[in-house]
C-alpha positions in Angstrom: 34.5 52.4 93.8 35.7 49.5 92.5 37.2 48.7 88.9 35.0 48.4 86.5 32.3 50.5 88.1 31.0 53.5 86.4 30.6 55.1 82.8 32.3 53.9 80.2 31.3 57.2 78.3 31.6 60.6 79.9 29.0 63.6 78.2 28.9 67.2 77.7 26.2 69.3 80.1 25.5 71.0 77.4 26.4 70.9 73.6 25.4 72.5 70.3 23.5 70.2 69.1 21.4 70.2 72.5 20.8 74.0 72.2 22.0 76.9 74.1 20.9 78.9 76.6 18.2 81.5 75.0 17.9 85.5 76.7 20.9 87.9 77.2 23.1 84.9 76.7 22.6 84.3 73.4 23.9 88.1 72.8 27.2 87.4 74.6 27.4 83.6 72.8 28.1 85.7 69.0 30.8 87.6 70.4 32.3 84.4 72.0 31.8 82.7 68.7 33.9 85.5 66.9 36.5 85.8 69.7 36.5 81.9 69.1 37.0 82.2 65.6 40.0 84.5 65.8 41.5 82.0 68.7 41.5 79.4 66.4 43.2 81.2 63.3 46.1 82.1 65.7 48.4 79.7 66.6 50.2 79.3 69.8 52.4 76.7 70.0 55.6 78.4 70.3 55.8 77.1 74.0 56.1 73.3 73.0 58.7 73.9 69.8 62.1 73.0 71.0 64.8 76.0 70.6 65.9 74.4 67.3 62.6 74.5 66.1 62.0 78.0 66.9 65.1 79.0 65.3 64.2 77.6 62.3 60.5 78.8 62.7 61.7 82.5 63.1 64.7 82.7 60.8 67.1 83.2 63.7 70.0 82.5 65.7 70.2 82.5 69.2 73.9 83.9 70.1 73.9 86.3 67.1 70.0 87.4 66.6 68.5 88.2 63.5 70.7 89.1 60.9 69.9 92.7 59.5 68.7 92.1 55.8 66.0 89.0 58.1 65.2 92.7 60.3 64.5 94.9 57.3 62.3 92.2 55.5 60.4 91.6 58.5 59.8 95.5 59.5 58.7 95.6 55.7 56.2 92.8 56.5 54.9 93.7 59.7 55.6 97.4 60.4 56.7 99.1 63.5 56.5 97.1 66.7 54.2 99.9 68.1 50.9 100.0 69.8 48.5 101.9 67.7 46.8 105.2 69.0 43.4 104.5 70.5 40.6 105.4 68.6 39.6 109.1 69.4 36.1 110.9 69.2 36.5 114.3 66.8 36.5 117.6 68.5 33.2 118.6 66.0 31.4 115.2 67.8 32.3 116.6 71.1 31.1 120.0 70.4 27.6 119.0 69.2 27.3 116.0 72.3 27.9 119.3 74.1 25.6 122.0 73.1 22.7 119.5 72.2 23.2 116.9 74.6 21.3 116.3 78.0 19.6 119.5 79.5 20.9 121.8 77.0 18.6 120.1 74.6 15.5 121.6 77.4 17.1 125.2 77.0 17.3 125.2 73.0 13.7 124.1 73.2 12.9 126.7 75.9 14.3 129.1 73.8 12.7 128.2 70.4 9.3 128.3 72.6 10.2 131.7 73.7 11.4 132.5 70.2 8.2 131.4 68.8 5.8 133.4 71.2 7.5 136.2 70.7 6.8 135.8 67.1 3.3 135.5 67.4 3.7 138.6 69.9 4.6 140.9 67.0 2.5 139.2 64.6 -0.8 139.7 67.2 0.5 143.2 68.6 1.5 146.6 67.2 4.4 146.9 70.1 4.7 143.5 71.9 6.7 143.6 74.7 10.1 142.2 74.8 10.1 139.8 77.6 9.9 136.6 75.8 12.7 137.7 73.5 14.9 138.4 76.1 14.3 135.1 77.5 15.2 133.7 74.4 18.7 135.4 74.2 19.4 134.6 78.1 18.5 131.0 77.4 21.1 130.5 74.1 23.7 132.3 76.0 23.5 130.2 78.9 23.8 127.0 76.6 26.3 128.5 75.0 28.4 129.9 77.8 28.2 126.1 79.9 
């Protein structure tokens, strides 16, 4: 390749104005936008300040630190340098994921069924027999027990 050969004009693959891909990407392309969003309000230039610069950027001095009144007004500002808890699920949310949730939900309804026949039982009979209640009560206290 000699000079002069070639493009004098290199182009995108692929650009907004072109379009974007369209199907499970396009889900994933709005979180990128917002994750881009955020990337651009932050700025990260600290690497390429000189030490002067940063100094005068931070309000500090590099043999002596920063002075205690510049410490107070900036824990005032910004708070604690601590991570925050992570988000935790209540124990109530817990409870009900774990009496209604997956095959317990089969043994409530098994035992409303039961419940239910046995109504009709007594409703239909003059002494039903007390099978399908019992059921019932083995069912709950299985749910309740697990």
């Amino acid at each position: 390749m000699g000079l002069g050969e070639g493009r004098d004009k290199y182009e995108l693959a692929a650009t907004s104005e072109q379009g974007e891909k369209k199907g499970k990407k396009e889900k994933k392309g709005t979180h990128n936008t917002d994750q881009e969003d955020l990337k651009k309000d932050v700025d990260l230039d600290d690497h390429k300040l000189t030490l002067d610069e940063l100094n005068q950027k931070y309000g500090t001095d590099l043999s002596r630190g920063l002075s205690a009144a510049r410490a107070a007004e900036i824990l005032t500002r910004d708070g604690p340098n601590a991570l925050s808890p992570p988000p935790t699920t209540p124990e109530w949310v817990k409870f009900c994921k774990q009496m209604f949730g997956g095959f317990c939900m089969l043994l409530w309804i098994g035992a409303l069924l039961c419940l239910g026949a046995y109504i009709i039982q007594i409703a239909t009979e003059e002494e039903p027999p007390s099978d399908n209640l019992y059921l019932c009560v083995v069912l709950v206290v299985v749910v309740v027990v697990t």
